[in-house]
C-alpha positions as CSV (number, residue, x, y, z in Angstrom):
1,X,-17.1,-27.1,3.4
2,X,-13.9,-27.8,4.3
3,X,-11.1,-24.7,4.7
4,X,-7.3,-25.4,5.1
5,X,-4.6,-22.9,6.8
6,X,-3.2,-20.4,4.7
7,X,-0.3,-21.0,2.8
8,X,1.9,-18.9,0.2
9,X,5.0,-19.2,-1.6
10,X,7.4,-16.5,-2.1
11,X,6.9,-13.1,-1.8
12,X,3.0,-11.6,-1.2
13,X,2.7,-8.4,-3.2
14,X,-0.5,-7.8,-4.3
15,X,-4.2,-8.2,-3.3
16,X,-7.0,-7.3,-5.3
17,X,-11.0,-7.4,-3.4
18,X,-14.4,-7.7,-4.5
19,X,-16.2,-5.0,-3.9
20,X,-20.0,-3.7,-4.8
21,X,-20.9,-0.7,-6.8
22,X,-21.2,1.7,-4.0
23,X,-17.9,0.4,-2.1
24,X,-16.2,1.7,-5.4
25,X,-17.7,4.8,-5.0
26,X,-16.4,5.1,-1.3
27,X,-12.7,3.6,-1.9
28,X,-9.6,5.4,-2.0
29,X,-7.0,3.3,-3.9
30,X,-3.3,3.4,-2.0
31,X,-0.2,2.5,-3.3
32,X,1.3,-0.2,-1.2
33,X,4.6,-2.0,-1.9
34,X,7.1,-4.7,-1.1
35,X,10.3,-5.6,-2.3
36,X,10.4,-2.6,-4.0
37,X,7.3,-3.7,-6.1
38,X,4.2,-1.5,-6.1
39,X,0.6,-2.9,-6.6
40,X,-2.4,-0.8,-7.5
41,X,-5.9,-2.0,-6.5
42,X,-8.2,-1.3,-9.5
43,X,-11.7,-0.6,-9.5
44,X,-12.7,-3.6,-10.9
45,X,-10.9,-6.1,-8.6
46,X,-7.9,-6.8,-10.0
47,X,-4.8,-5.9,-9.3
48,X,-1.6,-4.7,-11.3
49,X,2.0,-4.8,-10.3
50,X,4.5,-2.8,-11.5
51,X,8.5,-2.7,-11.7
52,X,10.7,-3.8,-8.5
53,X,14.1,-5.0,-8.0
54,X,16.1,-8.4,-8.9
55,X,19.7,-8.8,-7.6
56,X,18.9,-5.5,-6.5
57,X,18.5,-4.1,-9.8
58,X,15.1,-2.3,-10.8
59,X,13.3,-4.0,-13.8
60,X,10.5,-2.6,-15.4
61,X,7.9,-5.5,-15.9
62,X,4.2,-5.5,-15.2
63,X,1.3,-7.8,-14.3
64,X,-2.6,-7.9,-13.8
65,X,-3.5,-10.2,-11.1
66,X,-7.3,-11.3,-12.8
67,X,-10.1,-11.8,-10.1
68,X,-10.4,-15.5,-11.7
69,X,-7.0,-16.3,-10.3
70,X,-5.3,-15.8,-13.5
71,X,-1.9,-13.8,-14.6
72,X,-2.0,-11.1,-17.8
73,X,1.2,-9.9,-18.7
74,X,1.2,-6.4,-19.6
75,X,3.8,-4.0,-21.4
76,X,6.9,-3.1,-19.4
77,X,6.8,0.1,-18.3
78,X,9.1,3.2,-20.2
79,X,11.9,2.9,-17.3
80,X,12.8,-0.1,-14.9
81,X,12.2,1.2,-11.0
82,X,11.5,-0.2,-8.0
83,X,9.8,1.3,-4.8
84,X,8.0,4.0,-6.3
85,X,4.6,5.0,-5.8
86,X,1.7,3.4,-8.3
87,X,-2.0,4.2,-8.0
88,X,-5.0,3.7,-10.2
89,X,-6.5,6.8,-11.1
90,X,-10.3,7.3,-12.1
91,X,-10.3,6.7,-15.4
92,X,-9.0,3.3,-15.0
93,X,-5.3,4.2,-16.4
94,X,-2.5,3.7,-13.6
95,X,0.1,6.4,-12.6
96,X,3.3,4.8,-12.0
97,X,6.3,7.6,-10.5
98,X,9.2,8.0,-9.1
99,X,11.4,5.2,-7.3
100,X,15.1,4.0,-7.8
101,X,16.2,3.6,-11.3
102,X,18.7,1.7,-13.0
103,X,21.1,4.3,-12.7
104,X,20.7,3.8,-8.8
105,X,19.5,6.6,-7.8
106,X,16.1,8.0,-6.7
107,X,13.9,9.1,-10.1
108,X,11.6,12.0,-10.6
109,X,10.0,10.8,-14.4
110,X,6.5,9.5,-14.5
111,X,4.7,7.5,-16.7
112,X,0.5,6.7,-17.4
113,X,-0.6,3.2,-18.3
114,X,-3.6,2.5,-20.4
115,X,-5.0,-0.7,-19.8
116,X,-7.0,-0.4,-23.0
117,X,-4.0,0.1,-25.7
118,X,-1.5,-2.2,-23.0
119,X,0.7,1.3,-23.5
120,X,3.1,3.0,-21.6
121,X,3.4,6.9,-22.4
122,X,5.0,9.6,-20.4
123,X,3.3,12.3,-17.8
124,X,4.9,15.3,-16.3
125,X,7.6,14.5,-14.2
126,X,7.2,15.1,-10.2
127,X,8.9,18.4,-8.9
128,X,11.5,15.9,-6.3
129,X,13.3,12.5,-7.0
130,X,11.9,10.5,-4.6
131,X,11.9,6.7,-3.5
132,X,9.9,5.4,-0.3
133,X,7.1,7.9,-1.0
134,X,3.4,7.2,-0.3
135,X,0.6,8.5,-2.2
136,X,-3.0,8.1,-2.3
137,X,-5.9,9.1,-4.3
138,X,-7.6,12.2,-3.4
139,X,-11.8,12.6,-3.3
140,X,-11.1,14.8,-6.6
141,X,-9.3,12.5,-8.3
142,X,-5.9,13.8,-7.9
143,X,-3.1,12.0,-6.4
144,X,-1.2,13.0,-3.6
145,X,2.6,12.3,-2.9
146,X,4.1,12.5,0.4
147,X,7.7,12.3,1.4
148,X,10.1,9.6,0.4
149,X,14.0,9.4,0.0
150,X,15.7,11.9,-1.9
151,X,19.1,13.0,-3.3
152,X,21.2,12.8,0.2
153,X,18.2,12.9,2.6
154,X,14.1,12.7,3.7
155,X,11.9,15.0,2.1
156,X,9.2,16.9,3.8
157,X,7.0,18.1,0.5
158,X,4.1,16.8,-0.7
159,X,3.2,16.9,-4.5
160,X,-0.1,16.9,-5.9
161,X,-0.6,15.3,-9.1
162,X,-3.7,16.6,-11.6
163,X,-4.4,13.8,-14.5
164,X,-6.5,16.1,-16.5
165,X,-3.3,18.6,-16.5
166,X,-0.5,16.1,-16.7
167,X,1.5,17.5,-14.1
168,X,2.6,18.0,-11.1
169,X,2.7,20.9,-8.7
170,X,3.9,21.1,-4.8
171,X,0.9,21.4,-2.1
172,X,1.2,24.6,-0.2
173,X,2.1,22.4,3.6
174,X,4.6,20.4,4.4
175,X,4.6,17.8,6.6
176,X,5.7,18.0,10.7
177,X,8.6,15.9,9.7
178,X,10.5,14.4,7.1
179,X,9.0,11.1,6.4
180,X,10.0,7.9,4.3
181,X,8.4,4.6,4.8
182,X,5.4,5.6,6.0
183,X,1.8,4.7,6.2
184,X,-0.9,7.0,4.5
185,X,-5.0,6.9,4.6
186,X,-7.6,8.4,3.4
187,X,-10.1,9.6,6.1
188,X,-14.1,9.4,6.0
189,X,-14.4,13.1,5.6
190,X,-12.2,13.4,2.8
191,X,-8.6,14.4,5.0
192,X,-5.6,12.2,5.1
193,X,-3.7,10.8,7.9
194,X,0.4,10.1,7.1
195,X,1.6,8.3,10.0
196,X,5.2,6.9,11.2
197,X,8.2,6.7,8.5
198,X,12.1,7.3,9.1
199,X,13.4,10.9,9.3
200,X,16.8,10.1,8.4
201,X,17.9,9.8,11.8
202,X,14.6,8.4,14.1
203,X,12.0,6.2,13.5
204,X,8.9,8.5,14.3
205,X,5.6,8.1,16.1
206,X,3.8,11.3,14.7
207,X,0.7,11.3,13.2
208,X,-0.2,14.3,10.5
209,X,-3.7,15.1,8.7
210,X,-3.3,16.7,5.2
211,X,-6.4,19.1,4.2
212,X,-6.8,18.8,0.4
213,X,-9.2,22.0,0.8
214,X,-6.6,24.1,1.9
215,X,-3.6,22.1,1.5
216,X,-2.4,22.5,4.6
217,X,-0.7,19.9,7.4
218,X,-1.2,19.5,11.2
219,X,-0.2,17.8,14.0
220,X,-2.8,14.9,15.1
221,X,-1.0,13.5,18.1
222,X,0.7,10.4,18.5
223,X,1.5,6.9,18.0
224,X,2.0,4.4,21.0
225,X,5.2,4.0,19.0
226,X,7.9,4.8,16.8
227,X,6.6,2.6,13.4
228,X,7.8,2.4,10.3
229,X,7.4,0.3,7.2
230,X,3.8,-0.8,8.8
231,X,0.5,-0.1,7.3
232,X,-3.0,2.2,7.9
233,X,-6.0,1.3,6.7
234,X,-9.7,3.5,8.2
235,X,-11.8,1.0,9.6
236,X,-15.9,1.9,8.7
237,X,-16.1,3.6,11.7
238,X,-13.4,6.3,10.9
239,X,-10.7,5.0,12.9
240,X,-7.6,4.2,11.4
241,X,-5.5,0.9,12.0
242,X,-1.9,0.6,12.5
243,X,-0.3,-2.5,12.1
244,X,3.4,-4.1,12.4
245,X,6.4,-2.5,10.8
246,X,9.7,-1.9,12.3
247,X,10.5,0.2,15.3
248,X,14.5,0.7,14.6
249,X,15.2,-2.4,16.5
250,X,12.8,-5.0,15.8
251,X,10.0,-5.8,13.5
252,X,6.2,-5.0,15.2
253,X,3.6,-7.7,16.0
254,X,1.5,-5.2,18.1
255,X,-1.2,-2.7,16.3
256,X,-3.4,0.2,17.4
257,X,-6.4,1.8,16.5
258,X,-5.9,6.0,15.9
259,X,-9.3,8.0,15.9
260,X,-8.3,11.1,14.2
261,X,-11.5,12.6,16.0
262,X,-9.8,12.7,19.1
263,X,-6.6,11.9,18.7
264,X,-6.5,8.5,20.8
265,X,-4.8,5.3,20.7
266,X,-6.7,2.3,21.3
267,X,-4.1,-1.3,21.4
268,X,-5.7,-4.2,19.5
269,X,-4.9,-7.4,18.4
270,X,-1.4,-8.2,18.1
271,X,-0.9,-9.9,15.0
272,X,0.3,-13.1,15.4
273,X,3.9,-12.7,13.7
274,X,6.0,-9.5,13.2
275,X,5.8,-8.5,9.9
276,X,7.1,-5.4,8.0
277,X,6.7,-3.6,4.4
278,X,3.1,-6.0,4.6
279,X,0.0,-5.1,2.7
280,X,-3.5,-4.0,4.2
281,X,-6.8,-3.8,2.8
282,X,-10.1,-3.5,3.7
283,X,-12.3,-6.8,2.4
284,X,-15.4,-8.4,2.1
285,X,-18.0,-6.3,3.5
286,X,-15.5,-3.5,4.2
287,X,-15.8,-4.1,7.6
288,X,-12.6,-6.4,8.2
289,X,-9.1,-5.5,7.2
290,X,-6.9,-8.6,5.5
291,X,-2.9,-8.1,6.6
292,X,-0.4,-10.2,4.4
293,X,2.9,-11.0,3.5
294,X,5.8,-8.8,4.4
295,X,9.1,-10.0,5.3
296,X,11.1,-10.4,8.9
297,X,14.3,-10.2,9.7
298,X,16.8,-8.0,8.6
299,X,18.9,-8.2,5.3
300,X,20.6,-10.6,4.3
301,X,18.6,-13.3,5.6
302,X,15.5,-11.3,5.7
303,X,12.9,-13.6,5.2
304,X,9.4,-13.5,3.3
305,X,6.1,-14.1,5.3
306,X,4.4,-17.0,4.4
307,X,1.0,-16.0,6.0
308,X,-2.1,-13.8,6.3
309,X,-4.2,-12.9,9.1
310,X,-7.8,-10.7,9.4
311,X,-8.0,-7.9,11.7
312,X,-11.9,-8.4,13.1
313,X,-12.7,-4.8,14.7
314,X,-15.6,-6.6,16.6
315,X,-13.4,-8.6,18.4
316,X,-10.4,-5.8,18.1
317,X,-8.6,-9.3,16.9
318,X,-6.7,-10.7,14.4
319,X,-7.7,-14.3,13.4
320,X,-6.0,-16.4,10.8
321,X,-7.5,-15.9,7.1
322,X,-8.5,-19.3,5.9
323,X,-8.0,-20.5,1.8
324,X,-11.5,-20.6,-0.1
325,X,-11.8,-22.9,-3.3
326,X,-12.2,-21.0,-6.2
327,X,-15.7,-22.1,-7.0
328,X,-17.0,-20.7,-3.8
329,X,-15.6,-17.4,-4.2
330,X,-18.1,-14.6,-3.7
331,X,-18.1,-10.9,-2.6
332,X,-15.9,-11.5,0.7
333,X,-13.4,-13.0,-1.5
334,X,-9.7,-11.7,-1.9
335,X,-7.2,-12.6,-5.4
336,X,-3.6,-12.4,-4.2
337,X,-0.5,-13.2,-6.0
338,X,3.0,-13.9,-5.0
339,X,6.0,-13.4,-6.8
340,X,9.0,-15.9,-7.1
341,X,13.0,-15.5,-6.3
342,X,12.7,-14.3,-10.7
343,X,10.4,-11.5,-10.2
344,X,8.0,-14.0,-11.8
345,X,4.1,-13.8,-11.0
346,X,4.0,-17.7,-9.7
347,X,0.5,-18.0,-7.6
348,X,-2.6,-16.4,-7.3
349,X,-5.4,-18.0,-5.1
350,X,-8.6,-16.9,-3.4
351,X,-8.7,-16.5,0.0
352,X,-12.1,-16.1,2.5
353,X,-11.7,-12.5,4.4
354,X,-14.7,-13.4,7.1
355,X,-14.2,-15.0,10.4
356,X,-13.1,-18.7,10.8
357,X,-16.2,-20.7,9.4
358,X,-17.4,-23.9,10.6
């Protein structure tokens, strides 16, 4: 079988995997974002995009990205925003909060999407505007917001949102820092590592652990670097990879491995092109970690990134990922769609996520 380089148009955006019963179970859905777009993995594989900007100016459509490669328009949401936080909660509906709105500023309303009645009703609205957050979905089903851009400057807070409530309600820590643009994971044992982001002033290599049991932040150590914009995704063996982003100066081809055990760094890799405000996720086998799209340069000939690459933790390598037909898609198979100069869902393909095959 024959397998030809990557290739993909526009911008990359979202990535949807394959996964078995029990790597349902066992995954933490994140929010991750570009171009002000956030895409939500859902349980089932697919993949739905929400909002972002065009000619700078949020609009509030939304798209599933279908495992089969093909596109399902779904209702716009209630109000046009772009980089806020999205995640798919257990239930199967998507929260969608927060972001820059069409009046320009950053939003605090939030809204729930039921995929069943393709409607969009309102939740309770988060305690802070925010824009640049990150959340992630908690082992209890409950989301957790951290940071992001506010009114005038970088928040510290972290929210905790409860679906069965409706509401939101601030966690009891706050985090060593202010922190926008940073990268968030979910850790083996149930903590969660926020790593990186802009302070308002410094690019930051910190590394914090949030405790959902007591709701409480600590220190972890360091980053070989300031990084923001980059991505963390926990390998099978607990560790955590960082990857690209931007330092203040320059986008980031180099990546690291953090082991919140200890506290230590470990280079990998690098990638084979800078790339910033990419995506990361664990595919196939959960073993490997796919790293896509993203853009270089800075605005306004920032350009997108027309390439993918797999992060192979046996090697502590990235290779380059390789297109699969269609028909000879199977478990270690990756749906990602790409988004055009419109805002218009253009391409989805499948992708192979294991190593180069002969």
């Amino acid at each position: 079988m024959g397998f030809r380089p990557l290739f993909l148009p526009a911008l990359l955006l979202s990535a949807g995997i394959t996964l078995s019963a029990a790597e349902h179970q066992e995954r933490r859905a994140a929010s991750t974002s570009s171009a002000g777009t956030c895409s939500a993995s859902l349980p089932d594989g697919r993949s739905f995009l929400s909002g972002g900007s065009r000619l700078e100016i949020p609009i509030a459509t939304a798209s599933f990205f279908q495992k089969d490669g093909q596109i399902v328009t779904a209702s716009p949401m209630l109000a046009a925003r772009a980089s806020h936080v999205c995640i798919a909660l257990r239930d199967g509906s998507i929260l969608a909060a927060g972001g820059t709105t069409g009046a320009g500023g950053p939003s605090n309303a939030a809204e729930i999407f039921n995929p069943a009645t393709n409607l969009w009703t309102t939740t309770g609205a988060m305690l802070t505007a925010r824009t640049d957050a990150a959340a992630i979905l908690l082992a209890n089903g409950k989301v957790l917001v951290t940071g992001g851009r506010t009114s005038g400057q970088i928040a510290n807070s972290l929210e905790i949102y409860d679906p069965v409530a409706g509401r939101f309600r601030l966690a009891a820590g706050v985090l060593s820092s202010p922190r926008s643009r940073h990268a968030i994971a979910v850790l083996k044992d149930g903590r969660v590592l926020i790593a990186g982001g802009y302070d308002g002033d410094h690019v930051l290599d910190t590394v914090d652990i949030f405790d959902p049991a007591t709701e409480t932040v600590r220190p972890a150590g360091f980053m070989s670097g300031p990084r923001e914009a980059f991505t963390g995704t926990e390998l099978s063996d607990g560790r955590v990879l960082l990857a690209g982003g931007f330092d203040g100066t320059q986008e980031l081809a180099s990546a690291e491995l953090f082991d919140p055990a200890t506290g230590a760094v470990t280079p990998v890799g690098p990638l084979a092109e800078p790339r910033q405000d990419h995506i990361a996720i664990r595919a196939g086998d959960g073993q490997n970690v796919l790293v896509a799209g993203g853009s270089s340069g800075r605005r306004p000939g920032r350009r997108s990134m027309p390439s993918a690459e797999l992060f192979v933790p046996s090697l502590k390598a990235f290779v380059p990922a390789v297109e699969m037909p269609a028909a000879s898609a199977d478990g270690a198979s990756v749906t990602v769609g790409a988004l055009d100069s419109a805002g218009k869902p253009i391409d989805v393909r499948i992708w192979s996520t294991s190593e180069n095959r002969k």
